[in-house]
VEXTOR-517302 format. One record per residue: residue number from 1; residue in one letter; x, y negated, z of N, C-alpha, C in turn. Coordinates in steps of 0.02 Angstrom, whole numbers, plus 50000, padded with zeros to 5 digits. Atoms other than C-alpha are relative to their C-alpha. Layout:
fitor,lolo,n.px,n.py,n.pz,ca.px,ca.py,ca.pz,c.px,c.py,c.pz
NUM,A,X,Y,Z,X,Y,Z,X,Y,Z $
...
end
This chain:
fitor,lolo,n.px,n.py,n.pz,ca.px,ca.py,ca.pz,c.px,c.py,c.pz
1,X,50047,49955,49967,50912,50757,49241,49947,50023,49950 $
2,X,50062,50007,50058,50783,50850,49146,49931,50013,50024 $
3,X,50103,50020,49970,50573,50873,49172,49998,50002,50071 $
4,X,50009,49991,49934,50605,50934,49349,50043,50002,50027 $
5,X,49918,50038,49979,50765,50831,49396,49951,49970,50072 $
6,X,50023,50038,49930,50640,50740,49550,49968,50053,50045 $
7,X,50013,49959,49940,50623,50895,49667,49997,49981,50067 $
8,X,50022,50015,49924,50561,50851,49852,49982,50043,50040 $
9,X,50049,49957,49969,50506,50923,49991,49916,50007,49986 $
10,X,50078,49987,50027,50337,50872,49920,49980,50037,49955 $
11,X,49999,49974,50053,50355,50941,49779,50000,50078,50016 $
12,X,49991,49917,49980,50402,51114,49848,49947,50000,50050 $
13,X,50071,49990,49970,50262,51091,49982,49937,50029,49966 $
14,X,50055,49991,50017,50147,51096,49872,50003,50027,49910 $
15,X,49985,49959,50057,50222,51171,49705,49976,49972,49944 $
16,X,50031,50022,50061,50188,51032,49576,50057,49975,49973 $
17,X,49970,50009,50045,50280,50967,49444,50077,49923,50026 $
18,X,49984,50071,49986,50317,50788,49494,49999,49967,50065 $
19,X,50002,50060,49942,50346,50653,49670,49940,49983,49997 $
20,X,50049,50048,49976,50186,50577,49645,49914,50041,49996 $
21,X,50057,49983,49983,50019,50597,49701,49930,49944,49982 $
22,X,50065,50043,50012,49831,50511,49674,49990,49960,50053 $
23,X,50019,50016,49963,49779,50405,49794,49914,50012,49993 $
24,X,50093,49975,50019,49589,50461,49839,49970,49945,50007 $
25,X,50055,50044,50016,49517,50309,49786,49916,50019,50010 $
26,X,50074,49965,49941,49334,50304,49876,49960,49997,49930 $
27,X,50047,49995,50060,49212,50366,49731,50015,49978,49927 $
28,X,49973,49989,50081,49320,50324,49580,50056,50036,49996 $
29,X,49962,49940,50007,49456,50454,49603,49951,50047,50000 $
30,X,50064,49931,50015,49315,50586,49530,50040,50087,49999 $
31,X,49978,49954,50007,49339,50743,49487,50060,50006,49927 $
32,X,49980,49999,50070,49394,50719,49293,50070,49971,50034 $
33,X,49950,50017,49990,49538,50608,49369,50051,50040,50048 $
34,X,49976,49969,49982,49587,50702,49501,50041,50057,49984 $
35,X,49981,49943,50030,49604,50864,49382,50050,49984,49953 $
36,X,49964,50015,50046,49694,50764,49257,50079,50002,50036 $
37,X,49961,50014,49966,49825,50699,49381,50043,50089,50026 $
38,X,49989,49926,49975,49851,50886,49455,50027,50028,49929 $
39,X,49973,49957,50041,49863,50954,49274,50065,49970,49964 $
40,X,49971,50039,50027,49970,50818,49220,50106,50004,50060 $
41,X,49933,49970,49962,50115,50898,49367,49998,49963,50070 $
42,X,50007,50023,49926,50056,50786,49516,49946,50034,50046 $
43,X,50066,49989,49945,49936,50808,49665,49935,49938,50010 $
44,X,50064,50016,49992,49767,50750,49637,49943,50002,50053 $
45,X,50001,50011,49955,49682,50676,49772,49945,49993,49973 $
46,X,50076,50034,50025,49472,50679,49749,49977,49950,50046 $
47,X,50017,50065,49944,49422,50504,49822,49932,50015,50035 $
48,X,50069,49975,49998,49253,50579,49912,49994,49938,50052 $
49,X,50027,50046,49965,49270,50436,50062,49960,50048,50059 $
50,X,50038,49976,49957,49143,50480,50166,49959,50083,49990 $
51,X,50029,49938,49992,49103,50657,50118,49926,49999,49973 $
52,X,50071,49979,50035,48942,50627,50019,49989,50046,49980 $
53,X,50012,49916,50045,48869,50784,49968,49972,49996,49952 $
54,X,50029,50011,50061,48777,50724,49829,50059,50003,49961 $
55,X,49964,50029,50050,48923,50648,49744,50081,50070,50017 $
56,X,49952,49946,50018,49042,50798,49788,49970,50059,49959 $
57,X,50030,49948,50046,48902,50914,49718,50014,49988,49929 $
58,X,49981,50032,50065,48941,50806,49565,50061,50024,49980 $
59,X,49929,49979,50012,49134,50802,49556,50035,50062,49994 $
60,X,49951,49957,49994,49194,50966,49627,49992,50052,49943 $
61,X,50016,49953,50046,49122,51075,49470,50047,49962,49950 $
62,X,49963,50038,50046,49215,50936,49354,50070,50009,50006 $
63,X,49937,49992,49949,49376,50963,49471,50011,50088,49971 $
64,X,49987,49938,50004,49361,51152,49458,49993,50016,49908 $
65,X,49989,49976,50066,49324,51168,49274,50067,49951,49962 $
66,X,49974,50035,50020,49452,51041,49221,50092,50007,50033 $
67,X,49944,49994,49956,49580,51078,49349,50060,50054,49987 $
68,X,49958,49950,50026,49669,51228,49278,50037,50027,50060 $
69,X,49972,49949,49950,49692,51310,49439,50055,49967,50033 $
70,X,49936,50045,49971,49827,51169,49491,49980,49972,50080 $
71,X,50017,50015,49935,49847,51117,49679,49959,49932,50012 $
72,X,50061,50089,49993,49698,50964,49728,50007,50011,50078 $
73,X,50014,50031,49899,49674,50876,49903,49909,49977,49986 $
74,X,50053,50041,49993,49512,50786,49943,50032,49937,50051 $
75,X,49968,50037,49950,49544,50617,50042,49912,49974,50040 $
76,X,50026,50032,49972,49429,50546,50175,50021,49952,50060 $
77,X,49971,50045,49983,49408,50408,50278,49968,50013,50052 $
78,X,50001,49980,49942,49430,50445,50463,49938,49985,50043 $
79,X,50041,50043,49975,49316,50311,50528,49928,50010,49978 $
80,X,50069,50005,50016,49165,50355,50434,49972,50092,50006 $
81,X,50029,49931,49994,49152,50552,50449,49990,50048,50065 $
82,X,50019,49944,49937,49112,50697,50583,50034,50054,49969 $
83,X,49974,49931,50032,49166,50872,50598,49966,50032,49967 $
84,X,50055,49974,50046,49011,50917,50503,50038,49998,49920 $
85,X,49997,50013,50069,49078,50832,50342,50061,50062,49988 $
86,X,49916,49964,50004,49271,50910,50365,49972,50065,50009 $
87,X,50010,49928,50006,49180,51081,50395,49966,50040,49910 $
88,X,50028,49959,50065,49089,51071,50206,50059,49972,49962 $
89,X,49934,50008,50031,49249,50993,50135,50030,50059,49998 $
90,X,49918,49933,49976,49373,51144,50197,49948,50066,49950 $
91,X,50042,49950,50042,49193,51261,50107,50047,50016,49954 $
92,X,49976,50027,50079,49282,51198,49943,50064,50028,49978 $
93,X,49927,49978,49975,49459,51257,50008,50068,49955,49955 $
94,X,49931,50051,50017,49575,51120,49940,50053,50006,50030 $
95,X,49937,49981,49987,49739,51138,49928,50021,49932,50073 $
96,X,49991,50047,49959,49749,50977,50060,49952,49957,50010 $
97,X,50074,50059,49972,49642,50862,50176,50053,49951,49996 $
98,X,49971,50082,49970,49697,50662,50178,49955,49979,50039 $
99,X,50038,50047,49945,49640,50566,50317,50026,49949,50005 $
100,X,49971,50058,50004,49667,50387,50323,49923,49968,50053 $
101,X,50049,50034,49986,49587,50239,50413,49956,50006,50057 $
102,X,50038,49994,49957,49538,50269,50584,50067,50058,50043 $
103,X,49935,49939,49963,49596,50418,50724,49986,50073,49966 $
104,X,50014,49941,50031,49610,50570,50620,49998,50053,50061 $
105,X,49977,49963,49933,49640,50668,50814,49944,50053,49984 $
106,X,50043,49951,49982,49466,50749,50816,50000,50040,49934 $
107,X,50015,49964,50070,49471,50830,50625,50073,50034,49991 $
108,X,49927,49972,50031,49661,50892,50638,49990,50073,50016 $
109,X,50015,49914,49989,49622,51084,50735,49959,50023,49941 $
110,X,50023,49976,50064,49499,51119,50587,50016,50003,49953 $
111,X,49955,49998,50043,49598,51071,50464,50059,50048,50001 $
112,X,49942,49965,49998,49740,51164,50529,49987,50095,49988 $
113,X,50039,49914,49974,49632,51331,50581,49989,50037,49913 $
114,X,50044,49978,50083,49560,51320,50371,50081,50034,49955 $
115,X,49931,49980,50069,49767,51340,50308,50007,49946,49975 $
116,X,49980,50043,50045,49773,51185,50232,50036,49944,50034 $
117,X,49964,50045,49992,49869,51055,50208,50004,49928,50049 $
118,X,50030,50038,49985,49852,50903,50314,50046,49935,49970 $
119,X,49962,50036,50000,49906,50733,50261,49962,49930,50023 $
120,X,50060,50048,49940,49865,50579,50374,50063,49933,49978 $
121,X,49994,50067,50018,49885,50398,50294,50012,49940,50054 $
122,X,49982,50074,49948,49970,50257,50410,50007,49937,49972 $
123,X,50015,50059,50026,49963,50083,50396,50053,49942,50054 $
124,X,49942,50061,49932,50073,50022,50558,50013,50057,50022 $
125,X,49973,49950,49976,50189,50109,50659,49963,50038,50057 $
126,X,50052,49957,49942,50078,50162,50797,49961,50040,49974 $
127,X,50011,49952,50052,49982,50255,50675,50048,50051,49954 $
128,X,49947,49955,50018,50149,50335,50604,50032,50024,50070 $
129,X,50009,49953,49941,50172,50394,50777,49957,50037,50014 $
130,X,50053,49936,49965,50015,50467,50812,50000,50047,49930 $
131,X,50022,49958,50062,50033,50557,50636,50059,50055,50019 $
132,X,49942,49942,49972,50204,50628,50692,49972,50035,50041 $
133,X,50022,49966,49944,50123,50676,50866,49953,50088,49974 $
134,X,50084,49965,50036,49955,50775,50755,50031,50041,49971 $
135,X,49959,49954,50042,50091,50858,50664,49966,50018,49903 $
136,X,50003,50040,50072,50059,50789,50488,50041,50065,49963 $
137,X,49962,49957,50056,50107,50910,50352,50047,49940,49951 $
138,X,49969,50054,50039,50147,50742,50248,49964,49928,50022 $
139,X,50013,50072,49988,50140,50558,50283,50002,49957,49951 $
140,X,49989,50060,50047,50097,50413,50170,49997,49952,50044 $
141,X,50001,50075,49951,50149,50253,50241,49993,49948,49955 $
142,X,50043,50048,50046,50033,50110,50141,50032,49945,50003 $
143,X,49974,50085,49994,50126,49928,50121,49942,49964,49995 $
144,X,50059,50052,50032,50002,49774,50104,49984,49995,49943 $
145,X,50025,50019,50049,50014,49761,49931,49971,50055,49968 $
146,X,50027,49966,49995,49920,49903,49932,49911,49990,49960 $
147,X,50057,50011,50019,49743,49889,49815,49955,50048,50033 $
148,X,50024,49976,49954,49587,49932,49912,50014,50004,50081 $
149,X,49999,50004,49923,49590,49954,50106,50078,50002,50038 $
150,X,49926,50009,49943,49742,49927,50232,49986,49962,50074 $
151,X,49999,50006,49946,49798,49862,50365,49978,49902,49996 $
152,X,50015,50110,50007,49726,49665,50401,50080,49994,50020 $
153,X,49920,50029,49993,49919,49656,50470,50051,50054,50021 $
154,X,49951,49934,50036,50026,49791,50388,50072,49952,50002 $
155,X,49940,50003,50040,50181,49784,50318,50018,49998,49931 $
156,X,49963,49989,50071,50266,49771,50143,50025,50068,49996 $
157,X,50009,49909,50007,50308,49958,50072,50067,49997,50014 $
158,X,49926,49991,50001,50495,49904,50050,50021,50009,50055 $
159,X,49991,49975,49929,50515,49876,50232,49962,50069,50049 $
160,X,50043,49962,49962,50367,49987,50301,50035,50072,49996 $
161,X,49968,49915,50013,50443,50154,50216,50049,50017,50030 $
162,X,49958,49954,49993,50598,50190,50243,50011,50013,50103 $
163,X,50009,50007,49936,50563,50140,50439,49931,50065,50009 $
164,X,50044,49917,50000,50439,50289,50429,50030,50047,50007 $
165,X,49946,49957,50016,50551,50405,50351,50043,50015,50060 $
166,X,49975,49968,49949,50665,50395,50493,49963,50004,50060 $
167,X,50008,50000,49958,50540,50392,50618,49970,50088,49998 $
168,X,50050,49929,50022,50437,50558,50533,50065,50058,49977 $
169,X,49968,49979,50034,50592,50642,50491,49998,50063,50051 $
170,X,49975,49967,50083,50594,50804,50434,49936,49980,49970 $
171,X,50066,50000,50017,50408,50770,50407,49989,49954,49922 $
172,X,50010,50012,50057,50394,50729,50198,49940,49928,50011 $
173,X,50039,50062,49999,50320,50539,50169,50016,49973,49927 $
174,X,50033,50034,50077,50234,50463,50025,50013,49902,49994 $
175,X,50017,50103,50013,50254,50275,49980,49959,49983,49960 $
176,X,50043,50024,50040,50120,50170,49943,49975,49940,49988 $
177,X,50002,50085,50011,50066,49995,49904,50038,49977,49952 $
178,X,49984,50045,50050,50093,49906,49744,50060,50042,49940 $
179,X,49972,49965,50060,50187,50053,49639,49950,50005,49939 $
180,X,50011,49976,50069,50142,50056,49465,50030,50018,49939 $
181,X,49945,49957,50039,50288,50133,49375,50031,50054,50009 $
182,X,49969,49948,49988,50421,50244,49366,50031,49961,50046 $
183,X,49938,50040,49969,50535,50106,49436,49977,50008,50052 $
184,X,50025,49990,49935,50410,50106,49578,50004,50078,50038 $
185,X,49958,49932,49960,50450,50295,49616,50049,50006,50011 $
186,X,49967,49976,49998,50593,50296,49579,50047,49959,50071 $
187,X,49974,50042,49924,50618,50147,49740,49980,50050,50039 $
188,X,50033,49964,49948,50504,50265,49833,50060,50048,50020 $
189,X,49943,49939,49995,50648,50401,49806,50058,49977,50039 $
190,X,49945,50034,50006,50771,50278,49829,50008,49977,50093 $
191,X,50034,49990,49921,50681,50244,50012,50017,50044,50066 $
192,X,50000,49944,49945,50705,50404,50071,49931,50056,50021 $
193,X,50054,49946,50019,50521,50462,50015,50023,50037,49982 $
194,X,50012,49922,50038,50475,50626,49963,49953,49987,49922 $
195,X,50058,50008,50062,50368,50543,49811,49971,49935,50013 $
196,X,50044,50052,50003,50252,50412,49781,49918,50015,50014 $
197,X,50079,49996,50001,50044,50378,49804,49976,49961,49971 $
198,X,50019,50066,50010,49975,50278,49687,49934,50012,49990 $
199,X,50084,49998,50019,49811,50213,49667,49976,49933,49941 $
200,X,50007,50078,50044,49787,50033,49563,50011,50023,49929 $
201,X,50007,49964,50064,49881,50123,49423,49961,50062,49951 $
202,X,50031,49968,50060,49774,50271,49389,49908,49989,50006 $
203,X,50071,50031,50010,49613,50166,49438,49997,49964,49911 $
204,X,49980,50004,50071,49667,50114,49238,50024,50039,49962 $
205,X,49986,49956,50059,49659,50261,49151,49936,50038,49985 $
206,X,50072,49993,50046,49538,50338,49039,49941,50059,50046 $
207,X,50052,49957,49971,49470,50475,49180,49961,49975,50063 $
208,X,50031,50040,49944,49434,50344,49327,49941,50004,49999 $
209,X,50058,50025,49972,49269,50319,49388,49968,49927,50006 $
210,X,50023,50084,49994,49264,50132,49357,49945,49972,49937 $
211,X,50018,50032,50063,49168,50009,49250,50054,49982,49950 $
212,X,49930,50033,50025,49275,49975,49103,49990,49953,49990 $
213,X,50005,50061,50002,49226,49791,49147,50097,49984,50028 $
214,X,49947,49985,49937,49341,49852,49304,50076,50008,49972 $
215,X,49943,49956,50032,49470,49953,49208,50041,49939,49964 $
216,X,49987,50043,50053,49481,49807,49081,50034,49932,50053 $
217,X,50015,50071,49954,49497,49659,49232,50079,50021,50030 $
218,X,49947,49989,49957,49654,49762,49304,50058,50001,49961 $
219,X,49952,50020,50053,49750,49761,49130,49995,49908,49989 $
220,X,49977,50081,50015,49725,49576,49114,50019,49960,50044 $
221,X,50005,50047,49939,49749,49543,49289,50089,49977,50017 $
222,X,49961,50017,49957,49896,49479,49385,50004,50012,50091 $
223,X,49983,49999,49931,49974,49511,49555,49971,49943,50045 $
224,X,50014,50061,49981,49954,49346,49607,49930,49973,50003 $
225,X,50084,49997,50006,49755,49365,49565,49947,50024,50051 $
226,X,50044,49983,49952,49720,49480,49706,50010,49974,50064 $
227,X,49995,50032,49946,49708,49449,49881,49954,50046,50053 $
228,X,50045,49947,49942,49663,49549,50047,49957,49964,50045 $
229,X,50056,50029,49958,49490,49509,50137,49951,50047,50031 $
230,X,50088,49959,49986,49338,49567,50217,49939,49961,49982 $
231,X,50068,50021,50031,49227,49450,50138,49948,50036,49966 $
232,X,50058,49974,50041,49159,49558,50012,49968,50062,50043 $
233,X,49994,49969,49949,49167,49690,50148,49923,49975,50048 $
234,X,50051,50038,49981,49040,49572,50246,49944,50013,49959 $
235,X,50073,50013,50033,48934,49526,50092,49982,50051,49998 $
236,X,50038,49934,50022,48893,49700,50044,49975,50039,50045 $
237,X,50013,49961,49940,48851,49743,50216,50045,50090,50015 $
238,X,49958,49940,49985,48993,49874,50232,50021,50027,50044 $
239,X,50011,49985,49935,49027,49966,50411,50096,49991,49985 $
240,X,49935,50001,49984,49223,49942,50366,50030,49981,50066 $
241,X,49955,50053,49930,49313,49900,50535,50029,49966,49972 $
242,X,49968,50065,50019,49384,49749,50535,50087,50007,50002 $
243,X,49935,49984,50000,49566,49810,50566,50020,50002,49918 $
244,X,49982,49976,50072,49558,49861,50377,49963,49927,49954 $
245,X,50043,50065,50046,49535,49703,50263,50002,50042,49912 $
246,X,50012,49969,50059,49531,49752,50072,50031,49975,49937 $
247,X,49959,50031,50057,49657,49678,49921,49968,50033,49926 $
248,X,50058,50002,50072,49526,49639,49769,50017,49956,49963 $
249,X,50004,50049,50032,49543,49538,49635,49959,49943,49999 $
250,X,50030,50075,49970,49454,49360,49637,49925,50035,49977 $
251,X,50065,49980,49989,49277,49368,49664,49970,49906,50025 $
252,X,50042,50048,50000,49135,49214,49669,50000,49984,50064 $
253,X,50017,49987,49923,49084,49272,49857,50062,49983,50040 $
254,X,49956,50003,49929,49258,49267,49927,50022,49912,49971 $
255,X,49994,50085,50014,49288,49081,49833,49954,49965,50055 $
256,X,50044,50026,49980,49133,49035,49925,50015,50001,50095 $
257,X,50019,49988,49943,49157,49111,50094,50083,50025,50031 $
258,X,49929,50001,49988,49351,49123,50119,50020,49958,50052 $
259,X,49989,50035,49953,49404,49084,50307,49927,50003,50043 $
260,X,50044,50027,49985,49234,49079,50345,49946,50080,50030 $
261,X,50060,49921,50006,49173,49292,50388,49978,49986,50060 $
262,X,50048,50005,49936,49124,49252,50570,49915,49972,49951 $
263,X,50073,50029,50040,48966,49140,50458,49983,50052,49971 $
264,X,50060,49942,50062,48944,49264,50330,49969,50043,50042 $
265,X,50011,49952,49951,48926,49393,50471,49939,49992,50022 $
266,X,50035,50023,49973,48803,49291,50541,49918,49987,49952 $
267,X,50005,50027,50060,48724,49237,50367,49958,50039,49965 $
268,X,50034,49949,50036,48580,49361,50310,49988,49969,49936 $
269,X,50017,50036,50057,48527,49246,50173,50045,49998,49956 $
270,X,49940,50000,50024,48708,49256,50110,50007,50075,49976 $
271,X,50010,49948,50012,48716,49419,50113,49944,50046,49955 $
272,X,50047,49986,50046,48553,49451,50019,50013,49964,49929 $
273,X,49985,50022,50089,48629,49338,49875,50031,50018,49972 $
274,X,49962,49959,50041,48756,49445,49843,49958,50060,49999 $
275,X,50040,49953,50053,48619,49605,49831,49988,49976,49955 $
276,X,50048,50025,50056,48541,49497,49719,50016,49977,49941 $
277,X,49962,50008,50076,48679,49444,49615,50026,50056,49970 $
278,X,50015,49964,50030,48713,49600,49587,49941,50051,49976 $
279,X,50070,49982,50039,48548,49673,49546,49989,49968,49948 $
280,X,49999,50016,50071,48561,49545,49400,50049,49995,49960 $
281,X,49944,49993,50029,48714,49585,49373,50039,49951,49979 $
282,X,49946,50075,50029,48808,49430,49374,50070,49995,50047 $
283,X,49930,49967,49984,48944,49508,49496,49994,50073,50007 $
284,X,49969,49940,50018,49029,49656,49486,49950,50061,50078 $
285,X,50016,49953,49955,48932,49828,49585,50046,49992,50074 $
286,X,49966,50004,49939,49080,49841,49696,50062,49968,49986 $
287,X,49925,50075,50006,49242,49716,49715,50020,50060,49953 $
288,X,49957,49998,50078,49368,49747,49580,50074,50010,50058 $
289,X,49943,49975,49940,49505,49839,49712,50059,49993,49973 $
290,X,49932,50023,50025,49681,49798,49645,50064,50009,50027 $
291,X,49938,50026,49982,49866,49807,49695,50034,49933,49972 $
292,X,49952,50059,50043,50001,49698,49662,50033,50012,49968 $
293,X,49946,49972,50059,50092,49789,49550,49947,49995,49926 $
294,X,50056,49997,50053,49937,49764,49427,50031,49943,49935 $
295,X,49976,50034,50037,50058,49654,49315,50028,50051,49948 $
296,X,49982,49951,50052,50139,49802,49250,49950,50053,49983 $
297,X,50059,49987,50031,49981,49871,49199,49976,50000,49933 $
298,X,50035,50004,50059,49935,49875,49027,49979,50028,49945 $
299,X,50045,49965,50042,49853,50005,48945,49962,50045,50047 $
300,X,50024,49956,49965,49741,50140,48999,49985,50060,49968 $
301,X,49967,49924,50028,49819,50317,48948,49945,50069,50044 $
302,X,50032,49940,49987,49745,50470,48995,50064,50005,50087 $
303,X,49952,50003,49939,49805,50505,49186,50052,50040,50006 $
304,X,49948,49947,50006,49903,50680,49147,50038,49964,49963 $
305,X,49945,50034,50053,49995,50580,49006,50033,49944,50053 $
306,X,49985,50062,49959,50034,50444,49131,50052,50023,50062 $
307,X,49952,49962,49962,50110,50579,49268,50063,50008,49976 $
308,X,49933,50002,50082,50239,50602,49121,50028,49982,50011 $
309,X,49964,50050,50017,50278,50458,49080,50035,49975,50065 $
310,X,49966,50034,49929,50311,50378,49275,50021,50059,50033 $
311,X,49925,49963,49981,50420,50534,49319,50049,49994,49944 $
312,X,49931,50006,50072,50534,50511,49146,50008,49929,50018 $
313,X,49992,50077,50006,50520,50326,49198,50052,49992,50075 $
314,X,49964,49973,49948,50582,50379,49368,50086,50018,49983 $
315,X,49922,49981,50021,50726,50489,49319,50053,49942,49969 $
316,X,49962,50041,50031,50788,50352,49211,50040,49960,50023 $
317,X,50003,50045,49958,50766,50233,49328,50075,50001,50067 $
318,X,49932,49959,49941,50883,50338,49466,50047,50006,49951 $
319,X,49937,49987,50023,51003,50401,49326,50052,49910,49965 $
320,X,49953,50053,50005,51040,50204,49280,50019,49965,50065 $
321,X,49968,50020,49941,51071,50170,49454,50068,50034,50014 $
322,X,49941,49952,49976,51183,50320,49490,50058,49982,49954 $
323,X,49939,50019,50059,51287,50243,49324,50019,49951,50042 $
324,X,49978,50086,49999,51309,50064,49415,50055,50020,50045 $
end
């Protein structure tokens, strides 16, 4: 196969190069990454979260000068926004809205009315039903080993996907949780996806938004290192629903308070020691968000160079299967 041997319906949806997409990591999928990812033949997903306007006043000029005119999404998170935010989002006119993490129901007519794309993030099948129902332009269906937010009691991607796929079918679906290769697309393909979503892998590359304490902690890390909670969730006083726990790498706070969030909940004094440890900086700003695929991890390339490489890693991947 050659550069554009992995054609999808995603791919023709949305007229990019490559199967895989950004995951909008909340405030470190920036603009610089986003644009990279997009110019690099995928779909770049700007992590805005909750629609801050400060911090999109920031990004989207970085996005637009950097972007080379290539198709971008924005992603937010269902549970924390209004139709206010989704009305200065759509201003911006992105090639696609993500919604994840809550009932996307009340933000789907606006989205639809603006032309764009919609794509609405599941986590269990009742949520990949109501995404079919909403009429989903594209579906990502998230496994547990998923870095950052999910389901407290998801699924694995291997099983979760392809049980999507036929439930969303013709409707184009993303796999996500714990890819960080080609090999990992090229299962996604292998699935019965339309592509991949990753996020863990290009939270480690040179345009992220992280500390490179962060960046540095996810190349040395191990699978086996992270672990899904709402502890830190708790300590930092975060409005996350509890449905969604969070797969971070090890942390002081969740050693301490593991099994135990009804207390912390309860626990102001607890909660003020983690402001306080970080204000002196002796833990990390915000958890250290991780998959489990963070074993095959180990450098941190530029993110367009990295689109590349995990579609040629892909192809390969499929053309030594199709030999066996």
């Amino acid at each position: 196969m050659g550069a554009t041997g992995l054609s999808t319906t995603f791919t023709d949806l949305f007229d990019v190069k490559h199967p895989i997409a950004l995951a909008p990591m909340g405030g470190s999928a920036g603009g610089a990454l986003t644009a990279a990812v997009s110019r690099g033949g995928g779909l770049g997903l700007l992590g805005s979260g909750t629609g801050d306007q400060d911090w999109l006043a920031r990004e989207l000029p970085v996005l637009a000068d950097q972007g080379a005119g290539k198709p971008w999404g924005i992603g937010l998170w269902s549970w924390a926004i209004d139709d206010g935010v989704v009305a200065r989002v759509l201003e911006h006119h992105p090639t696609a809205v993500m919604l994840s993490f809550g009932d996307p129901g009340p933000f789907v007519e606006r989205i639809r009315r603006a032309g764009t794309a919609l794509i609405l993030q599941v986590t269990d099948l009742e949520e990949a039903r109501r995404a079919v129902d909403l009429g989903a332009d594209v579906i990502v269906a998230q496994g547990t080993e998923a870095g950052g937010h999910g389901a407290r009691q998801g699924r694995s991607t291997l099983p979760f996907v392809p049980v999507v796929v036929d439930l969303a079918a013709p409707v184009p679906v993303l796999a996500a949780g714990g890819i960080a290769d080609g090999r990992g697309v090229a299962a996604a393909l292998a699935l019965g996806a339309a592509g991949a979503l990753l996020g863990t892998r290009f939270q480690a590359t040179a345009e992220a938004l992280v500390a490179p304490a962060t960046a540095q902690a996810i190349v040395d890390g191990g699978g086996e290192g992270t672990e899904r909670n709402r502890v830190l969730d708790i300590a930092r006083g975060s409005r996350w629903p509890a449905q969604y726990t969070a797969r971070t790498l090890g942390h002081p706070f969740l050693d301490a308070w593991r099994g135990r969030e009804d207390e912390l909940s309860a626990t102001l004094p607890a909660q003020q020691a983690y402001q306080d440890a970080v204000a002196r900086g002796t833990i990390p700003p915000l958890p250290q968000w991780a998959g489990e695929g963070i074993d095959l991890i180990n450098d941190l390339p530029s993110a367009a160079d990295l689109v590349a490489t995990l579609a040629t890693q892909a192809e390969a991947a499929l053309g030594r299967a199709g030999r066996r």
